[in-house]
N, C-alpha and C positions, 0 to 999 in steps of 0.2 A: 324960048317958048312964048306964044302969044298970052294974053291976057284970060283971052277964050279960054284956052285948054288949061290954064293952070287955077281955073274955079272948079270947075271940075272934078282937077283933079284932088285939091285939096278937100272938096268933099267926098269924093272918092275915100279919099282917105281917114275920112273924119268917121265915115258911116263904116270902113272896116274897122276903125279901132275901137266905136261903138258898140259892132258886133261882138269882136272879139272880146270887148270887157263883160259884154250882158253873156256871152261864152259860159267865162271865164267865172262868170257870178252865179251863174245857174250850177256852175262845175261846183264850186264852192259851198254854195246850200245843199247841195246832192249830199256833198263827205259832211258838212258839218251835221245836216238830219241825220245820216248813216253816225258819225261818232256818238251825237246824242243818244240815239235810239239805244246803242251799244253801252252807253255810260248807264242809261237807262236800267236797261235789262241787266247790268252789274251790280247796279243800287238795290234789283229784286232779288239779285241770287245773293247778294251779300245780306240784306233783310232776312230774307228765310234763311242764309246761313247763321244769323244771329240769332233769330228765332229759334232753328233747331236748338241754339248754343245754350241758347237762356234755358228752354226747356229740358237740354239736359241738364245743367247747372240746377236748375232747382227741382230735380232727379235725386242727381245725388246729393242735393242739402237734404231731400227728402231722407233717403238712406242713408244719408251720415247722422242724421235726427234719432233716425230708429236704432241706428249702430249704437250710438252714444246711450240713447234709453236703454237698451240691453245690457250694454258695458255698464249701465249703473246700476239696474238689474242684479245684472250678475254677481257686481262688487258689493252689492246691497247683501244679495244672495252668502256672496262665501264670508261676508261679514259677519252677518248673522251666523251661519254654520261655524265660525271661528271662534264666535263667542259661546254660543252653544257647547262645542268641542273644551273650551275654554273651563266653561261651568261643570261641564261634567267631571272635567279632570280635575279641576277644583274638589267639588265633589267628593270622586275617589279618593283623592288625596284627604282632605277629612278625614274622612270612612276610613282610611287605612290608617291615620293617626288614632284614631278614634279606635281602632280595634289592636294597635299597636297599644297605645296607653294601658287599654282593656287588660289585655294579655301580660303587660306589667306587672299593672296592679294586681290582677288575678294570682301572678307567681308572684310575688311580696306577699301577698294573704296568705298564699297554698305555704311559698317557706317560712313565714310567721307561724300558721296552726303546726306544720310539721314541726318546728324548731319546741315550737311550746308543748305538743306531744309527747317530743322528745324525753324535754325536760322532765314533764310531766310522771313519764313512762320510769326515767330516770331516778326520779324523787322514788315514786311508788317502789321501785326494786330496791333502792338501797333502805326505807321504811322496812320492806318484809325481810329483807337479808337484817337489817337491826333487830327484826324482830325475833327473828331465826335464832340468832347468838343470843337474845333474852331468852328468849325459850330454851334454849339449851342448859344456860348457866342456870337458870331455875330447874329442870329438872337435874339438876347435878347436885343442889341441895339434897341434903341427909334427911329434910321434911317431906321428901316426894320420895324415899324408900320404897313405901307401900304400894303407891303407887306405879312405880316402876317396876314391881316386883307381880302388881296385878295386872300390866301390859304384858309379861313375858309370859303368865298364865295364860294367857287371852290367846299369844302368837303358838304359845303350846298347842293347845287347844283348836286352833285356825291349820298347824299344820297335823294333825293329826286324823284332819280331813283333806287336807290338800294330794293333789292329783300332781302338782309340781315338783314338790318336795319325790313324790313317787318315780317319776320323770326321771328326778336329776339323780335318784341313789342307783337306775338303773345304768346310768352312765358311769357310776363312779361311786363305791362305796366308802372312800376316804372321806370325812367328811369333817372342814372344821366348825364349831359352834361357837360364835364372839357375844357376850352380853357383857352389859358398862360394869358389874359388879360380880365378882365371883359367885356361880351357881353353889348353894347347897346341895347334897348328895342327893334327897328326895329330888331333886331339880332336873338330874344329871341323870339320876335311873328310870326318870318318866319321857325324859327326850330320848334319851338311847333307846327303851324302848319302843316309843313311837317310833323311832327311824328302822327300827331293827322290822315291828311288826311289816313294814312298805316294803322292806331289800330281804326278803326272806331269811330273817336273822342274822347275816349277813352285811356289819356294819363296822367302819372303823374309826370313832368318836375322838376329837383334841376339844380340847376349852383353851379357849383365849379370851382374856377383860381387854375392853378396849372403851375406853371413856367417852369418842368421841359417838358411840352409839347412842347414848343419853341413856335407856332403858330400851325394853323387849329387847330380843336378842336377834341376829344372824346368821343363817347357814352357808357356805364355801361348798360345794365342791366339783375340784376343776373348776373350769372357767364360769360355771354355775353359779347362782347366788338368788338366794332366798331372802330377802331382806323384809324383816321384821321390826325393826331398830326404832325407834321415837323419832332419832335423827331422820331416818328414810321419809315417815310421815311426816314430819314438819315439813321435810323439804320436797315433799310430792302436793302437800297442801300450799306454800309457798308460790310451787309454779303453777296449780292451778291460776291462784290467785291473778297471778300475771299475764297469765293469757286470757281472765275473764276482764281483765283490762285495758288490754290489745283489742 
Protein backbone atom coordinates (compact mmCIF):
# COMPACT_ATOMS: atom_id res chain seq x y z
CA UNK A 1 0.00 0.00 0.00
CA UNK A 2 1.24 3.49 -0.91
CA UNK A 3 1.94 6.11 1.39
CA UNK A 4 -1.10 7.98 0.25
CA UNK A 5 -3.68 5.62 1.16
CA UNK A 6 -2.14 4.34 4.49
CA UNK A 7 -2.62 8.20 5.98
CA UNK A 8 -5.85 7.89 5.52
CA UNK A 9 -6.35 5.19 6.50
CA UNK A 10 -4.80 5.30 9.74
CA UNK A 11 -7.07 8.30 10.39
CA UNK A 12 -9.65 6.58 9.21
CA UNK A 13 -9.12 4.59 11.77
CA UNK A 14 -8.24 6.90 14.59
CA UNK A 15 -11.63 8.98 13.98
CA UNK A 16 -13.56 5.43 14.37
CA UNK A 17 -12.04 4.47 17.49
CA UNK A 18 -12.70 8.02 18.47
CA UNK A 19 -16.19 7.62 17.76
CA UNK A 20 -16.54 4.48 19.11
CA UNK A 21 -14.89 5.61 22.51
CA UNK A 22 -16.99 9.12 22.78
CA UNK A 23 -19.92 5.90 21.97
CA UNK A 24 -19.00 4.02 24.35
CA UNK A 25 -18.65 7.23 26.98
CA UNK A 26 -21.87 8.63 26.34
CA UNK A 27 -23.16 4.81 26.69
CA UNK A 28 -21.43 4.94 30.07
CA UNK A 29 -22.94 8.31 31.69
CA UNK A 30 -26.42 7.16 30.36
CA UNK A 31 -26.24 3.81 32.96
CA UNK A 32 -24.07 5.56 35.45
CA UNK A 33 -26.83 8.73 35.59
CA UNK A 34 -29.57 5.91 35.43
CA UNK A 35 -27.56 3.76 38.41
CA UNK A 36 -27.21 7.09 40.41
CA UNK A 37 -30.55 8.34 39.98
CA UNK A 38 -31.75 4.60 41.13
CA UNK A 39 -29.24 4.69 44.25
CA UNK A 40 -30.84 7.95 44.58
CA UNK A 41 -34.28 7.21 44.79
CA UNK A 42 -33.23 4.07 47.31
CA UNK A 43 -31.45 6.53 49.73
CA UNK A 44 -35.30 8.41 49.56
CA UNK A 45 -37.25 5.26 50.07
CA UNK A 46 -34.75 3.87 52.63
CA UNK A 47 -35.04 7.74 54.52
CA UNK A 48 -38.80 7.56 54.65
CA UNK A 49 -38.40 3.86 55.41
CA UNK A 50 -36.32 5.04 58.46
CA UNK A 51 -38.52 7.69 59.13
CA UNK A 52 -41.65 5.73 59.10
CA UNK A 53 -39.15 3.29 61.59
CA UNK A 54 -38.31 6.04 63.95
CA UNK A 55 -41.77 7.24 64.17
CA UNK A 56 -43.07 4.15 65.02
CA UNK A 57 -40.29 3.31 67.42
CA UNK A 58 -41.14 6.34 69.27
CA UNK A 59 -44.91 5.18 69.04
CA UNK A 60 -44.39 2.50 70.85
CA UNK A 61 -41.65 4.13 73.36
CA UNK A 62 -44.80 6.30 73.63
CA UNK A 63 -47.10 3.17 74.53
CA UNK A 64 -44.74 1.36 76.42
CA UNK A 65 -44.22 4.85 78.68
CA UNK A 66 -47.99 4.64 79.24
CA UNK A 67 -48.06 0.79 79.70
CA UNK A 68 -45.40 1.05 82.15
CA UNK A 69 -47.33 4.21 84.04
CA UNK A 70 -50.25 1.97 84.24
CA UNK A 71 -48.51 -1.17 85.40
CA UNK A 72 -47.27 1.11 88.08
CA UNK A 73 -50.48 2.47 88.58
CA UNK A 74 -51.98 -0.47 88.87
CA UNK A 75 -49.15 -2.11 91.14
CA UNK A 76 -49.45 1.09 93.07
CA UNK A 77 -53.12 0.40 93.04
CA UNK A 78 -53.34 -3.36 94.37
CA UNK A 79 -50.60 -2.32 96.82
CA UNK A 80 -52.39 0.01 98.43
CA UNK A 81 -55.67 -2.33 98.15
CA UNK A 82 -53.33 -5.09 99.72
CA UNK A 83 -52.38 -3.21 102.53
CA UNK A 84 -55.77 -1.82 102.94
CA UNK A 85 -57.06 -5.56 102.83
CA UNK A 86 -54.09 -6.06 105.14
CA UNK A 87 -55.21 -3.52 107.83
CA UNK A 88 -58.54 -4.54 107.96
CA UNK A 89 -57.74 -8.00 108.68
CA UNK A 90 -55.43 -6.91 111.10
CA UNK A 91 -58.29 -5.11 112.40
CA UNK A 92 -60.73 -7.95 112.59
CA UNK A 93 -58.31 -10.01 113.94
CA UNK A 94 -57.89 -7.56 116.95
CA UNK A 95 -61.74 -7.14 117.27
CA UNK A 96 -61.95 -10.82 117.34
CA UNK A 97 -59.21 -11.25 120.05
CA UNK A 98 -60.50 -8.47 121.71
CA UNK A 99 -63.94 -9.84 121.93
CA UNK A 100 -62.50 -13.39 122.32
CA UNK A 101 -60.65 -12.09 125.60
CA UNK A 102 -64.02 -10.27 126.28
CA UNK A 103 -65.96 -13.49 126.45
CA UNK A 104 -63.21 -15.01 128.60
CA UNK A 105 -63.08 -12.82 130.89
CA UNK A 106 -66.83 -12.27 131.02
CA UNK A 107 -67.22 -16.44 131.68
CA UNK A 108 -64.30 -16.29 134.51
CA UNK A 109 -66.56 -13.43 136.15
CA UNK A 110 -69.95 -15.19 135.24
CA UNK A 111 -68.10 -18.76 136.96
CA UNK A 112 -66.57 -16.61 139.84
CA UNK A 113 -70.08 -14.90 140.90
CA UNK A 114 -71.86 -18.23 140.13
CA UNK A 115 -69.14 -20.37 142.03
CA UNK A 116 -69.41 -17.68 145.00
CA UNK A 117 -73.26 -17.84 144.76
CA UNK A 118 -72.99 -21.11 145.18
CA UNK A 119 -71.06 -20.98 148.08
CA UNK A 120 -72.70 -18.49 149.33
CA UNK A 121 -76.24 -20.23 148.80
CA UNK A 122 -74.41 -23.13 150.28
CA UNK A 123 -73.21 -21.41 153.50
CA UNK A 124 -76.87 -19.76 153.95
CA UNK A 125 -78.54 -23.57 153.88
CA UNK A 126 -76.42 -25.32 155.92
CA UNK A 127 -76.67 -21.87 158.56
CA UNK A 128 -80.64 -22.35 158.54
CA UNK A 129 -80.49 -26.35 158.52
CA UNK A 130 -78.09 -25.52 161.94
CA UNK A 131 -80.52 -23.43 162.73
CA UNK A 132 -83.47 -25.84 162.23
CA UNK A 133 -81.74 -28.62 164.67
CA UNK A 134 -81.21 -25.51 167.21
CA UNK A 135 -84.61 -25.00 167.09
CA UNK A 136 -85.71 -28.21 167.57
CA UNK A 137 -83.37 -29.32 170.30
CA UNK A 138 -84.64 -26.04 172.21
CA UNK A 139 -88.13 -26.72 171.82
CA UNK A 140 -87.52 -30.37 173.07
CA UNK A 141 -86.46 -28.70 176.40
CA UNK A 142 -88.93 -29.36 179.40
CA UNK A 143 -88.80 -25.12 179.57
CA UNK A 144 -90.83 -24.78 176.31
CA UNK A 145 -93.82 -27.32 177.72
CA UNK A 146 -96.07 -24.56 177.91
CA UNK A 147 -95.37 -23.42 175.10
CA UNK A 148 -95.58 -26.37 173.02
CA UNK A 149 -98.56 -27.19 174.63
CA UNK A 150 -100.04 -23.44 173.69
CA UNK A 151 -99.05 -24.26 169.69
CA UNK A 152 -101.21 -27.46 169.82
CA UNK A 153 -104.14 -25.24 171.38
CA UNK A 154 -103.61 -22.88 168.65
CA UNK A 155 -103.46 -26.03 165.71
CA UNK A 156 -106.68 -27.22 167.83
CA UNK A 157 -108.22 -24.26 167.33
CA UNK A 158 -106.84 -23.44 163.34
CA UNK A 159 -108.32 -26.99 162.57
CA UNK A 160 -111.57 -26.68 164.07
CA UNK A 161 -112.15 -24.13 161.32
CA UNK A 162 -110.41 -25.74 158.61
CA UNK A 163 -112.04 -26.81 155.53
CA UNK A 164 -109.02 -29.43 154.89
CA UNK A 165 -109.15 -31.12 157.81
CA UNK A 166 -113.20 -31.47 156.51
CA UNK A 167 -111.83 -32.53 153.03
CA UNK A 168 -109.57 -35.21 154.21
CA UNK A 169 -112.15 -36.92 156.94
CA UNK A 170 -114.46 -37.14 153.88
CA UNK A 171 -112.11 -39.29 152.25
CA UNK A 172 -111.23 -41.25 155.16
CA UNK A 173 -112.46 -41.43 158.57
CA UNK A 174 -109.45 -43.33 160.09
CA UNK A 175 -107.61 -40.86 161.30
CA UNK A 176 -104.05 -40.93 163.17
CA UNK A 177 -103.17 -37.73 165.60
CA UNK A 178 -98.96 -37.56 166.32
CA UNK A 179 -98.00 -34.75 168.83
CA UNK A 180 -94.11 -34.67 170.52
CA UNK A 181 -95.73 -35.36 173.98
CA UNK A 182 -98.61 -37.57 175.01
CA UNK A 183 -102.04 -35.71 174.79
CA UNK A 184 -103.95 -35.30 178.09
CA UNK A 185 -107.57 -36.58 177.95
CA UNK A 186 -109.26 -32.88 177.96
CA UNK A 187 -106.68 -32.79 174.87
CA UNK A 188 -107.91 -36.04 173.10
CA UNK A 189 -111.96 -35.46 173.75
CA UNK A 190 -111.65 -31.83 172.20
CA UNK A 191 -109.83 -33.07 169.05
CA UNK A 192 -112.10 -36.05 168.59
CA UNK A 193 -114.67 -33.90 169.01
CA UNK A 194 -113.61 -31.44 166.50
CA UNK A 195 -112.93 -34.22 164.05
CA UNK A 196 -116.14 -35.91 164.77
CA UNK A 197 -118.21 -32.51 164.61
CA UNK A 198 -116.66 -32.16 160.38
CA UNK A 199 -117.28 -36.39 159.59
CA UNK A 200 -120.72 -36.37 160.94
CA UNK A 201 -119.70 -38.09 164.20
CA UNK A 202 -118.33 -40.49 162.38
CA UNK A 203 -114.50 -40.71 163.30
CA UNK A 204 -111.79 -43.20 164.10
CA UNK A 205 -109.04 -41.49 166.37
CA UNK A 206 -105.09 -43.41 167.29
CA UNK A 207 -102.56 -41.04 169.14
CA UNK A 208 -99.12 -41.61 168.41
CA UNK A 209 -95.86 -39.26 170.25
CA UNK A 210 -93.48 -38.77 167.98
CA UNK A 211 -90.59 -36.45 169.19
CA UNK A 212 -89.40 -35.36 166.02
CA UNK A 213 -92.75 -33.04 165.62
CA UNK A 214 -91.12 -30.68 168.40
CA UNK A 215 -94.67 -29.51 169.50
CA UNK A 216 -98.44 -28.66 167.84
CA UNK A 217 -99.40 -31.71 166.56
CA UNK A 218 -100.35 -33.89 163.29
CA UNK A 219 -103.28 -35.31 161.36
CA UNK A 220 -102.82 -38.77 158.99
CA UNK A 221 -105.31 -39.83 157.09
CA UNK A 222 -104.64 -42.08 154.18
CA UNK A 223 -102.28 -40.49 152.22
CA UNK A 224 -103.60 -37.13 153.60
CA UNK A 225 -101.83 -35.06 156.04
CA UNK A 226 -102.52 -32.18 158.10
CA UNK A 227 -99.39 -30.79 159.48
CA UNK A 228 -99.41 -28.75 162.30
CA UNK A 229 -96.13 -29.76 164.04
CA UNK A 230 -93.41 -26.77 165.01
CA UNK A 231 -91.07 -29.12 162.97
CA UNK A 232 -93.38 -28.46 159.80
CA UNK A 233 -93.21 -24.60 160.60
CA UNK A 234 -89.60 -24.22 161.25
CA UNK A 235 -89.09 -25.95 158.14
CA UNK A 236 -91.66 -24.06 155.95
CA UNK A 237 -90.04 -20.83 157.45
CA UNK A 238 -86.51 -22.33 156.65
CA UNK A 239 -87.43 -22.74 153.01
CA UNK A 240 -88.98 -19.68 152.64
CA UNK A 241 -85.93 -18.21 153.96
CA UNK A 242 -83.96 -19.70 151.09
CA UNK A 243 -85.68 -18.98 148.30
CA UNK A 244 -85.97 -15.26 149.47
CA UNK A 245 -82.22 -15.66 149.00
CA UNK A 246 -82.25 -17.31 145.67
Amino acid sequence: MSARLIVPFIILQVASVVAIVFFLRMILNKQLEIGINRIKKLDQENQKKEAHLNEKLQQLDKEYNIKIKEAKREAETMLDSAKEDLKKMREEERLKAKEEAKKIITGALYEKEKVMKEQKHLVFDKAIDFSQQILRLIFQEKDFTDLKLKVSKEVMDFLADSKQVEEMLKADRNVEIVTTDPMGEDDKKRIIKIMKDKSDGKVNATFKVNKDAVGGLILRAGKQIVDGSIAYRIHEAATKIKEDIK
